[in-house]
C-alpha positions in Angstrom: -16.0 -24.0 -36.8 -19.1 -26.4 -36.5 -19.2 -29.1 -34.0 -19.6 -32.7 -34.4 -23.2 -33.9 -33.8 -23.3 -35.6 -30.5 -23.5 -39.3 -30.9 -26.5 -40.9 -29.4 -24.9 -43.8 -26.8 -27.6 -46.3 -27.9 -27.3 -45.7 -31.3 -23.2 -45.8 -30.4 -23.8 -49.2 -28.6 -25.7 -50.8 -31.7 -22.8 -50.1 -33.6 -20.5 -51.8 -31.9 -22.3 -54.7 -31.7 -22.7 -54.5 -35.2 -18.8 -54.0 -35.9 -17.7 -56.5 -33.5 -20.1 -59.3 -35.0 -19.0 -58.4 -38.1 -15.6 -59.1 -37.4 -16.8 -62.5 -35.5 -18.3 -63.6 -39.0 -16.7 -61.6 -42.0 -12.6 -61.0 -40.5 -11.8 -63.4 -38.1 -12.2 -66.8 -39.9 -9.7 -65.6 -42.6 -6.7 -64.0 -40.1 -3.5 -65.7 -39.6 -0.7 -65.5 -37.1 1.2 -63.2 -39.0 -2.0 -60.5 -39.3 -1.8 -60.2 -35.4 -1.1 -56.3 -35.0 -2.1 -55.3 -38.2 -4.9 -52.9 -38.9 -8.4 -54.0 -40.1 -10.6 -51.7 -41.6 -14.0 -53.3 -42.1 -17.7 -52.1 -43.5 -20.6 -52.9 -41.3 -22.8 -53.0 -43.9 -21.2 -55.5 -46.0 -18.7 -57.5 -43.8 -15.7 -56.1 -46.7 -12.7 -55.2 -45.2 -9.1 -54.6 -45.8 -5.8 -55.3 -43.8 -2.8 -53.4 -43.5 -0.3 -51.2 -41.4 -1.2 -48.0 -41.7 -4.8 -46.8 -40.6 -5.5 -43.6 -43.2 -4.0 -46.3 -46.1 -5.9 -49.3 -45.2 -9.1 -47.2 -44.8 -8.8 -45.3 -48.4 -7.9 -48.8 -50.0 -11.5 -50.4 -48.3 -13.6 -46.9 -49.4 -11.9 -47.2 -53.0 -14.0 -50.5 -53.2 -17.0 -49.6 -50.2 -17.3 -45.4 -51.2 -20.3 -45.8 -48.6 -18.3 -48.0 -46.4 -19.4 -47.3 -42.4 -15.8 -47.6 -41.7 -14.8 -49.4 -38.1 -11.2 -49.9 -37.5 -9.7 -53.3 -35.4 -6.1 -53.9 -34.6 -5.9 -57.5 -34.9 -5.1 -59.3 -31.6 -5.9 -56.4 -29.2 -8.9 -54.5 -28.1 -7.4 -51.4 -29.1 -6.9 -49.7 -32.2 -4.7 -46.8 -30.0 -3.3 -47.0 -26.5 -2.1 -44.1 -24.5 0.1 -45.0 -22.2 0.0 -42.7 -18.8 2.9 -43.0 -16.0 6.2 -41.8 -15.2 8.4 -40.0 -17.5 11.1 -42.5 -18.6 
């Protein structure tokens, strides 16, 4: 089994400033109070992105109209797209 190239952390950093001012300029003026919690998949390259619920659907609608979309993925209204939760059993 290959492994994953390892990501350079500068070339990781300039990313995410790229995804997160993209979502500054291309996602956030158009959201609405319902949106909050929903996915956003979003192309750095060309600011497109699509909204839904479900991260694999939401991503495959966006490369269906971006096939060389650089796919980041927001959850609107928090700064996570996952959380894992650590603590006590319940």
């Amino acid at each position: 089994m290959a492994e994953a190239p390892a990501q350079d952390p500068a070339s990781r950093q300039e990313r995410l400033g790229r995804a997160n001012a993209a979502y500054e300029k291309f996602v956030k003026p158009n959201l609405v109070p319902d949106d909050t919690g929903k996915l956003i998949a979003l192309d750095l390259d060309s600011g497109d992105y699509e909204i839904g619920t479900d991260e694999l659907q939401t991503t495959h609608r966006l490369r269906a109209r971006c096939p060389a979309a650089t796919a980041w993925m927001f959850r609107v209204g928090s700064p996570y797209v996952h959380r894992i939760a650590s603590g006590g059993a319940e």
